[in-house]
C-alpha positions as CSV (number, residue, x, y, z in Angstrom):
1,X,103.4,112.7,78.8
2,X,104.6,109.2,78.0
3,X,107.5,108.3,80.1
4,X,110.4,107.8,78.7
5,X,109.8,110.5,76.4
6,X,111.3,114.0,76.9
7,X,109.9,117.0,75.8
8,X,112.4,120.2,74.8
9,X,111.3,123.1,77.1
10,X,110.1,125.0,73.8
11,X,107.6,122.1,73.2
12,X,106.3,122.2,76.5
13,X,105.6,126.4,76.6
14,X,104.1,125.7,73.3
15,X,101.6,122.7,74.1
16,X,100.3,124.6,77.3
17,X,101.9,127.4,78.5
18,X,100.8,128.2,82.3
19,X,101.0,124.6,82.8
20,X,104.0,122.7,84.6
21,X,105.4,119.4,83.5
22,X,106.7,118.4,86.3
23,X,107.8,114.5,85.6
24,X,105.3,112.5,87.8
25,X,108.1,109.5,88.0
26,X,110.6,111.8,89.6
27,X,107.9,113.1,91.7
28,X,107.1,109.9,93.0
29,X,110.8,108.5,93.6
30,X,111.6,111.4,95.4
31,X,108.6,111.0,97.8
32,X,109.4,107.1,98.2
33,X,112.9,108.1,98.6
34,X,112.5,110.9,102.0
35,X,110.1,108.5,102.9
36,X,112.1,105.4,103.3
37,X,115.2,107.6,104.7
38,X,112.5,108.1,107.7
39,X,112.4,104.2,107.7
40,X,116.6,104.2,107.8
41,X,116.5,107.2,110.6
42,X,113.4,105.2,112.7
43,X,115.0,101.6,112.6
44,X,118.1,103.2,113.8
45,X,120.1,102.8,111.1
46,X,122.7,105.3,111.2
47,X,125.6,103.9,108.6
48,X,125.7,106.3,105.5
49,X,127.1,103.2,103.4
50,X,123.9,101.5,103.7
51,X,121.6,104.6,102.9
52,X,124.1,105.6,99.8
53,X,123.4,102.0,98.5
54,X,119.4,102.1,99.3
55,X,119.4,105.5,97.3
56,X,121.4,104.2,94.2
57,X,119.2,101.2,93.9
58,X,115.6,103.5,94.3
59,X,117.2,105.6,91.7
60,X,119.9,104.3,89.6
61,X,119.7,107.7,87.7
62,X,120.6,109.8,90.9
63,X,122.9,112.7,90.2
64,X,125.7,113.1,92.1
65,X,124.4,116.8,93.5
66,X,121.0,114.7,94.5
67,X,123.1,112.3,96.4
68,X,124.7,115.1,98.0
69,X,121.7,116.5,99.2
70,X,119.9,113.6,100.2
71,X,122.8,112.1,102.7
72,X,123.1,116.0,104.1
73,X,119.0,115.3,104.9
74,X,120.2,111.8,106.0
75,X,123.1,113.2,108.6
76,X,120.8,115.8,109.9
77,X,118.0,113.0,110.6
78,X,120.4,110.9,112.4
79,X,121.6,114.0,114.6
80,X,118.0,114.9,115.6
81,X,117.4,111.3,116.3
82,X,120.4,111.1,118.4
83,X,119.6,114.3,120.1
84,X,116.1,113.0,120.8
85,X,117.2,109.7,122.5
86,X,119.7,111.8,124.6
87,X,116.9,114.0,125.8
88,X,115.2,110.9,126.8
89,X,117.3,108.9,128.9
């Protein structure tokens, strides 16, 4: 598939239909995207601010119910890293 280029759901049944088009680019962003929210979480960045802006800029298309989602995975990160260090000292 050419990116940029949408097929309609009809198109895609028709072309091949036991096969998934699943849009690589969206694939990827969203891999690069729980990836670098481990960087945030590892450096010890804890300030939602700065990981709502770092999402909006690795995907300027990011729908308001992904942004939801992905600072809920953020918080919960943060917690468990918290909890960790307190189990430590």
């Amino acid at each position: 598939m050419v990116l940029g280029v949408s097929m309609s759901k009809w198109t895609r049944t028709r072309r091949d239909p036991g096969r998934s088009y699943a849009d690589e680019e969206k694939r990827d962003r969203k891999r690069r995207m729980l990836a670098r929210l481990q960087e945030f979480v590892e450096a010890g960045i804890e300030a939602e601010p700065e990981f709502v802006k770092a999402a909006k800029e690795a995907d300027p298309e990011i729908s308001k119910q992904k942004l939801k989602e992905l600072i809920t995975l953020f918080r919960a990160a943060v917690y468990e890293r918290q909890q960790r260090d307190r189990r430590s000292h």
